[in-house]
C-alpha positions in Angstrom: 0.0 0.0 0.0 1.2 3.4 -0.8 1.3 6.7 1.1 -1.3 7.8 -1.4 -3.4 5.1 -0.8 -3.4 5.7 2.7 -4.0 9.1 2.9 -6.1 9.7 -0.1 -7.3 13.0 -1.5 -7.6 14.4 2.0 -7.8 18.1 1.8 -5.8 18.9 4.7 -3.1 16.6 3.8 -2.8 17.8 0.6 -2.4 21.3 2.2 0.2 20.4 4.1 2.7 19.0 1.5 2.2 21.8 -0.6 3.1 24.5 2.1 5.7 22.3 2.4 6.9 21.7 -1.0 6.6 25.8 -0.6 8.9 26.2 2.4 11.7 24.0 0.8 11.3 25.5 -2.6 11.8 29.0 -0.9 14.4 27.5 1.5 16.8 26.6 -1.7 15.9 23.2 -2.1 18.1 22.7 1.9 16.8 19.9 3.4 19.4 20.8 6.7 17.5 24.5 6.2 13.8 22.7 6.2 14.5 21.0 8.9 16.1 23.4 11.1 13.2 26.0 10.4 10.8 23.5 11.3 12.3 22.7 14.5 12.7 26.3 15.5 9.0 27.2 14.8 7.9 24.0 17.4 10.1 25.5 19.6 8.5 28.8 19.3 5.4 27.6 19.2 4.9 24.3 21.3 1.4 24.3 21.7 0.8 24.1 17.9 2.8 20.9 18.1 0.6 17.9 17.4 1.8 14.8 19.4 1.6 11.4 18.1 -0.7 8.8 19.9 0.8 5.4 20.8 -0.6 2.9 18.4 -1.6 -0.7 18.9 -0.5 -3.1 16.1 -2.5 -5.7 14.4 -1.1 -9.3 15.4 0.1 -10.3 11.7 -1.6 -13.9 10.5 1.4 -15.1 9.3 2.9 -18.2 11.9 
């Protein structure tokens, strides 16, 4: 399954990757710059900071 499959055409989703297509377009194409930017605007901004939930996994059928 792919990531597309997975997501879909969720509108939000989509939003996100092209603000951040956006960001590292206007960053130079920097992937170090991306990802120092990002970290610097959770640190500025913690409570916009979404934190992952623990998830449970599926016990495979395979033996």
């Amino acid at each position: 399954m792919t990531l597309q499959e997975t997501t879909g055409s969720d509108p939000l989703i989509e939003d996100v990757r092209r603000r951040r297509a956006e960001l590292y377009k206007s960053l130079g194409g920097d992937l170090r710059k991306l990802f120092e930017r990002i970290q610097r605007v959770q640190e500025e901004h913690p409570e916009k900071v979404v934190k992952a939930q623990p998830t449970t996994t599926i016990p495979s059928e395979r033996s």
